[in-house]
N, C-alpha and C positions, 0 to 999 in steps of 0.2 A: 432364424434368430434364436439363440440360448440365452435362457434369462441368468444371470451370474447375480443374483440377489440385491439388497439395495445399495449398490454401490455408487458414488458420488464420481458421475463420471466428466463433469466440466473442469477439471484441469487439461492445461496448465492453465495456470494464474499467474499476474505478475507477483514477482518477490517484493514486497517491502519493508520500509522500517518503520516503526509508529514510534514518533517521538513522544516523550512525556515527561513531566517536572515532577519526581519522586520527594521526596524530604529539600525541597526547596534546589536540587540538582537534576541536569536532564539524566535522561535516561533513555535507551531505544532497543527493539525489539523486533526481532524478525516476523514476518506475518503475511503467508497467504494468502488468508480469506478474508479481503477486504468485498467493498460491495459499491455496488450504485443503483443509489434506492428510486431515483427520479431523473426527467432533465427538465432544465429551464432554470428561472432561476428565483427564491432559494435551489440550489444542488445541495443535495445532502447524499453523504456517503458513510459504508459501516465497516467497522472492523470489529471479529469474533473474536474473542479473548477467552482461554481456561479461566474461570473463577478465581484460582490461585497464582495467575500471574502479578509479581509483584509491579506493575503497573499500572495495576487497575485501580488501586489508591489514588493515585496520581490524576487519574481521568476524572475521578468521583471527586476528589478536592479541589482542582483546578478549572474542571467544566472546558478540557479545551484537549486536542491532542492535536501531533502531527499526521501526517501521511506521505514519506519518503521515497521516492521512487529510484533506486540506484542501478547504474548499470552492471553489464557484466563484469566488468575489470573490475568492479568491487565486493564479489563474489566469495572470497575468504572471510573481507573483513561481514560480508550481512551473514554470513552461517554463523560466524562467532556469532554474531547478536542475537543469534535462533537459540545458541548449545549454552550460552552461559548467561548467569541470573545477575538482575542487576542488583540484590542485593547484597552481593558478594563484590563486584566486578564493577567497574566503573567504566565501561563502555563506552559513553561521551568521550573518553581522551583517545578514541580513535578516527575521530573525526573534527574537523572546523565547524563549530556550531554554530549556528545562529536563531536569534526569533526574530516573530514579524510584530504585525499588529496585536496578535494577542498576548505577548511576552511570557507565556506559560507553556507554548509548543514548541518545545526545541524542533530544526530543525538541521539539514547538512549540507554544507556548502561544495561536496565532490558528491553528493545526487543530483544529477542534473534536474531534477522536477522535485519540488513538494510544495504540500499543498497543507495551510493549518485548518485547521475545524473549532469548532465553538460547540463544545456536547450540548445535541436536544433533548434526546431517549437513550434511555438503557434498558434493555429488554433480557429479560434472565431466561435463559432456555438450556435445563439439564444443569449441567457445568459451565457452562459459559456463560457470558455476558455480551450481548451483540449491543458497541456503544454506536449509535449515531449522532454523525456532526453536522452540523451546517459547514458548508466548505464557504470560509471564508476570505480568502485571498491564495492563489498560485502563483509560486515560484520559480520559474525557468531559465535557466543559463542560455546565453546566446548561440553557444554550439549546438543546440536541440531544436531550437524554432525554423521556420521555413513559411513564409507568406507569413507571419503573424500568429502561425500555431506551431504544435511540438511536434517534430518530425517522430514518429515512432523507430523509422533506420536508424537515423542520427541519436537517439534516448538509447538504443540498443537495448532495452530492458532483461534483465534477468528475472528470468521464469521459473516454476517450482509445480513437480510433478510426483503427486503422492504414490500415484500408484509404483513408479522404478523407483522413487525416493533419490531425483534426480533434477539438478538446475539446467536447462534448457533456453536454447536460443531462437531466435525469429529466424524466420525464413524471407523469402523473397514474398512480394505482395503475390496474391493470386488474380483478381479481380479489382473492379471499381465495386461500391456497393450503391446500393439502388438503383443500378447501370445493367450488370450484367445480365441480369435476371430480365431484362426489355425482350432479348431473343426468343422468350419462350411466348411473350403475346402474341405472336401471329399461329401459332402452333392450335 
């Protein structure tokens, strides 16, 4: 093994968009590094944010953000949401928006999955801000579910890889998990 210094090597990650209500209009935002801080439930989940995103307003006034999961075919429009600032650009008019229960998390109706949150913690680390939400209600379109949960084939998720600086697709399942790993008890 060559040690190649501290480099952050758990990409990819899924792409999303984080919705949020700016000057009383939504707004969204491409974003990587989301997280999952727990299971059961409350679920609560984080997304890392530069300090200077103007977003973050929005999170801190509202107490509430989205978390959009879009597939590949929408690929163009989430990199615009990554390369241009919403306080320039008005970004929501490239999507069907909608809110849920918390009426301050925009959300999007050609993301098959999203999920609003209700901000717990804001945690300031360097330049960023890592906000966590209480995740509270998900949103899935019928084309995605299977037995009652989200097919991950069928979500086709759009993935994002820092190191090539490159969007990325699933592949074929490999395994079951907590299955496959039985073959090695008799060993």
């Amino acid at each position: 093994m060559k040690p190649i210094g501290p480099t952050n090597a758990l990409y990819p990650m899924p792409t999303t968009l984080v919705g949020v209500t700016v000057d009383s209009k939504p707004n969204f935002l491409a974003v990587a590094h989301v997280g999952i801080m727990n299971h059961g439930t409350p679920q609560y989940l984080s997304v890392g944010l530069n300090k200077d995103h103007y977003s973050n307003s929005g999170i801190h006034e509202n107490k509430t953000f989205s978390i959009c999961l879009p597939s590949e075919n929408l690929m163009k429009k989430t990199d615009y949401c990554g390369i241009m600032t919403g306080k320039k650009t008005d970004k929501a008019a490239l999507f069907d928006v909608f809110f849920g229960k918390l009426k301050t998390a925009p959300m999007i109706h050609e993301c098959p999955v999203n999920m609003e949150l209700k901000l717990q913690d804001v945690l300031s680390l360097g330049k960023h801000e890592i906000f966590i939400g209480e995740l509270v209600q998900t949103y899935a379109d019928d084309s995605v579910i299977t037995e009652g949960n989200i097919n991950i084939a069928k979500l086709s998720p759009l993935l994002f890889d820092m190191a090539s600086k490159k969007y990325w697709a699933l592949g074929e399942p490999l395994g079951d998990c907590w299955n496959i790993g039985k073959e090695l008890k008799n060993n």
